[in-house]
Backbone bond lengths (Angstrom), bond angles and torsions (degrees), N, CA, C in turn:
res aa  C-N    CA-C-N  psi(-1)  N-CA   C-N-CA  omega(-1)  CA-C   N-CA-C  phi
1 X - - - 1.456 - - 1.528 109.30 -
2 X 1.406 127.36 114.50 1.287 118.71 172.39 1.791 103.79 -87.67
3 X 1.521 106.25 166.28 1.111 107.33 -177.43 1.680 92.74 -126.63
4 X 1.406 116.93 129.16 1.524 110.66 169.86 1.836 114.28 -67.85
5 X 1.578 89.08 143.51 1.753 85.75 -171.98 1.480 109.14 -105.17
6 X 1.876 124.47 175.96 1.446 110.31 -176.22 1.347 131.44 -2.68
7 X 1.457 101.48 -88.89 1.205 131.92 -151.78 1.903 96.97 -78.66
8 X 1.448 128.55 -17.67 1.271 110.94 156.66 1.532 122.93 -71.43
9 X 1.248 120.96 -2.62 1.164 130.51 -171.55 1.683 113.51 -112.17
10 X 0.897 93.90 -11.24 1.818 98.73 172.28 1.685 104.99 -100.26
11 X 1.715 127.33 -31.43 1.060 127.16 -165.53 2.025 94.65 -89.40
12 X 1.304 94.80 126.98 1.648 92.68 178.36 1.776 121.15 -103.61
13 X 1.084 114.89 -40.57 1.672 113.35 176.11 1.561 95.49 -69.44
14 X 1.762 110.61 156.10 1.255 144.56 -177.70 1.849 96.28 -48.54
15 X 1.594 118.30 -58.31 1.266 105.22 -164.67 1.581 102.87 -76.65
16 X 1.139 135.01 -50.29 1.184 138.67 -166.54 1.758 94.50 -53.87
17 X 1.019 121.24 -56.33 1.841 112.28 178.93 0.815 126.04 -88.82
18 X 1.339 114.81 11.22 1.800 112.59 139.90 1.584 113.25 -84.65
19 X 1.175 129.95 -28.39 1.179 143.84 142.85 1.677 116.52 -19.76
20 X 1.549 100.94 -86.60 1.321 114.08 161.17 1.564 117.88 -47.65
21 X 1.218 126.16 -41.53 1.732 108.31 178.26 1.504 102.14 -49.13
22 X 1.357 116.69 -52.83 1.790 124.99 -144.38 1.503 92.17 -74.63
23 X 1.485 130.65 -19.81 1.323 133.16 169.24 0.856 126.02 -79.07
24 X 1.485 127.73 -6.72 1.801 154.92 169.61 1.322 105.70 -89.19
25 X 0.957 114.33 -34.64 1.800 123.13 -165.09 1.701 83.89 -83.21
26 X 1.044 132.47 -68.37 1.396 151.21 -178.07 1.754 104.10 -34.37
27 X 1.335 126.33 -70.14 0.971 147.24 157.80 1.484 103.17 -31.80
28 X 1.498 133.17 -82.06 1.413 139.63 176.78 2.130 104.70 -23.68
29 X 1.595 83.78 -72.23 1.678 92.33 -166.51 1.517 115.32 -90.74
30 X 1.714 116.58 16.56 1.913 108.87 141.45 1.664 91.33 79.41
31 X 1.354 119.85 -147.19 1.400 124.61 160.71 1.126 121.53 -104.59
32 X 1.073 112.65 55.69 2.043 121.65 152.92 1.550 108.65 -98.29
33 X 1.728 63.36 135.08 2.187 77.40 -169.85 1.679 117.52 -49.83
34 X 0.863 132.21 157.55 1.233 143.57 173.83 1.225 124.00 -122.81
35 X 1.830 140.19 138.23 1.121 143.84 149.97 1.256 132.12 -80.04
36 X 1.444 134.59 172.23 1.308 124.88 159.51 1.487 125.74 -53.39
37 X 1.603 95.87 -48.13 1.265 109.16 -178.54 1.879 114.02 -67.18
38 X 1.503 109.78 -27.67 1.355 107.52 -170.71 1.690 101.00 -81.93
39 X 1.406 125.48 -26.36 1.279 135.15 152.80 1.313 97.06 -26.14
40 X 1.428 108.23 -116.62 1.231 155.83 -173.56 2.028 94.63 -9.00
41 X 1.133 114.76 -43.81 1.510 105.42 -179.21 1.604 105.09 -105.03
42 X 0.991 132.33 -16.56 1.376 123.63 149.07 1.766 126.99 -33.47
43 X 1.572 90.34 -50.02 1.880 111.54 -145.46 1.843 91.17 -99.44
44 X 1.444 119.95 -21.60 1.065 134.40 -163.61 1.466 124.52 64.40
45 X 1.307 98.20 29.38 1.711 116.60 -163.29 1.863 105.65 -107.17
46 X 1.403 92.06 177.31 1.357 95.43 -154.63 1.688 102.68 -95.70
47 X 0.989 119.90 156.12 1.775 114.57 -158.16 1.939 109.26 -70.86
48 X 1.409 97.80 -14.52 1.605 102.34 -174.29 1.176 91.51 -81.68
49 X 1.541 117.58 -60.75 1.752 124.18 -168.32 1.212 105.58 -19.62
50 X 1.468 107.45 -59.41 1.549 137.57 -151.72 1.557 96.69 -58.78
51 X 1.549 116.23 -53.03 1.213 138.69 164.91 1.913 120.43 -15.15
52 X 1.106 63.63 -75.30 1.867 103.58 -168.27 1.926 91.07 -63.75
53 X 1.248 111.37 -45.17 1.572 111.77 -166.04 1.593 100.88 -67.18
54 X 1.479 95.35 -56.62 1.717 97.82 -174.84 2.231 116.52 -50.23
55 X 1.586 84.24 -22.58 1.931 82.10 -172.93 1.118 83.16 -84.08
56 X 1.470 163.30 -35.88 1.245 143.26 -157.28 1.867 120.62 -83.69
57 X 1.359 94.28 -35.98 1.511 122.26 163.80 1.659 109.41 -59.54
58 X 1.535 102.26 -50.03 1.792 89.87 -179.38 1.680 116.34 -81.13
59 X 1.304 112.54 -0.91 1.495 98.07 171.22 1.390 102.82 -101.21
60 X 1.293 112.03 5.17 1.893 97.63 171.35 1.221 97.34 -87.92
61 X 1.471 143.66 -29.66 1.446 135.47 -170.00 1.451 98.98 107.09
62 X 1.445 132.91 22.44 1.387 141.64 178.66 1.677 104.58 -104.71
63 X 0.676 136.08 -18.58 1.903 147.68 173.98 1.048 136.53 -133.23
64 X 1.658 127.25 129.72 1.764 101.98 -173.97 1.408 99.30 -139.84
65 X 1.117 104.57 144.77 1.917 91.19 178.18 2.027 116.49 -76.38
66 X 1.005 86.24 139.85 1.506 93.90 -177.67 1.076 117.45 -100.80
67 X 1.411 131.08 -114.79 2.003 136.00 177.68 1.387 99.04 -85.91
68 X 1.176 101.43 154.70 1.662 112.17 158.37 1.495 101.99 -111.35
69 X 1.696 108.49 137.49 1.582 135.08 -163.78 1.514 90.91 -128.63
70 X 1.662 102.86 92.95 1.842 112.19 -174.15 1.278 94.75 75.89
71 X 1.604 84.56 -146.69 1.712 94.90 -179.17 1.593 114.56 -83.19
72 X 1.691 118.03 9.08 1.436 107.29 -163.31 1.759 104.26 -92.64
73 X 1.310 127.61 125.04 1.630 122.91 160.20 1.469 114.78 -49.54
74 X 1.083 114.39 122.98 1.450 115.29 176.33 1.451 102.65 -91.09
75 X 1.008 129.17 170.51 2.125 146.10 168.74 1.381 118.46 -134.29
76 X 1.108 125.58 156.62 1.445 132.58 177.24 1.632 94.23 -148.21
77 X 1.413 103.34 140.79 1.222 132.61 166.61 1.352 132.60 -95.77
78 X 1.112 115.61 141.84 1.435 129.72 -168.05 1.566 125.63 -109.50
79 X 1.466 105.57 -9.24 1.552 142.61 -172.56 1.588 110.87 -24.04
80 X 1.244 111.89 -60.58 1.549 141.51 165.91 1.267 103.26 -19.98
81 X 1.370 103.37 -80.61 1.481 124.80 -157.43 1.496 109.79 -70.41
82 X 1.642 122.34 -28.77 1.362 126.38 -168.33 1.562 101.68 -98.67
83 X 1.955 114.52 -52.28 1.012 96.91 -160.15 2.048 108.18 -109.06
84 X 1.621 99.00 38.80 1.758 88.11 -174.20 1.231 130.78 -74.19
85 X 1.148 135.72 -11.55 1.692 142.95 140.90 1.529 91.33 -34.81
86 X 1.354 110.93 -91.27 1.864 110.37 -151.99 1.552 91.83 -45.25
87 X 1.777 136.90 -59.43 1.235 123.38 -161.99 1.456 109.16 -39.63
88 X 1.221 136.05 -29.80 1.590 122.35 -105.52 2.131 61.73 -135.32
89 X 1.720 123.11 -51.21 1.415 98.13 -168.70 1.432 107.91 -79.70
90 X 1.817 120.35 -10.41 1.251 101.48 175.00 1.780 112.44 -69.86
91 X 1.323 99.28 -56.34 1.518 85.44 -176.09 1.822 120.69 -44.51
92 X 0.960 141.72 -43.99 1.215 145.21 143.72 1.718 107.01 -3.28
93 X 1.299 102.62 -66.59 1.521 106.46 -162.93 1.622 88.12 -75.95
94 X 1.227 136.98 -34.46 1.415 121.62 -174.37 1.494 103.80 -71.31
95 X 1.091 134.45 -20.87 1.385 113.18 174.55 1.707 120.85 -110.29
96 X 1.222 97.56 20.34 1.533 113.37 174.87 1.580 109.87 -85.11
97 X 1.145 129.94 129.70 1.760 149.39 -147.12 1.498 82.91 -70.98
């Protein structure tokens, strides 16, 4: 059972909350590296989405690619540090009645 987190719940159109999942996932796992693939089954999303989310995230200054492990690109997030106000009022609004 996944449970949607904050910031999937504040973001409302299809791209923006796929957006927002991969920023939940981010949020959840701190700075541990991440893959597409470890995305992609986390977020329950589709491996391009995941794709497409991470290039939009790294030109805001929210994602950066780190090592490659094989052939997979790993990412690290920066989420914390840029977006902890919004984390901190979405969750708020997710547990507001």
């Amino acid at each position: 059972m996944r449970i949607d987190g904050p910031l999937t719940n504040l973001f409302g159109n299809p791209q923006g909350r796929a957006i927002a999942k991969v920023l939940d996932q981010a949020v959840l796992v701190g700075n541990m590296e991440q893959t597409v693939r470890m995305l992609a089954d986390s977020t329950a999303l589709d491996y391009k989405t995941i794709q497409k989310s991470l290039k939009r995230l790294e030109t805001r200054g929210l994602v950066r690619k780190s090592r490659k492990v094989g052939n997979a690109q790993t990412y690290k997030f920066t989420v914390e540090n840029h977006l902890h106000d919004l984390v901190n009022f979405a969750r708020k609004m997710q547990l507001a009645p």
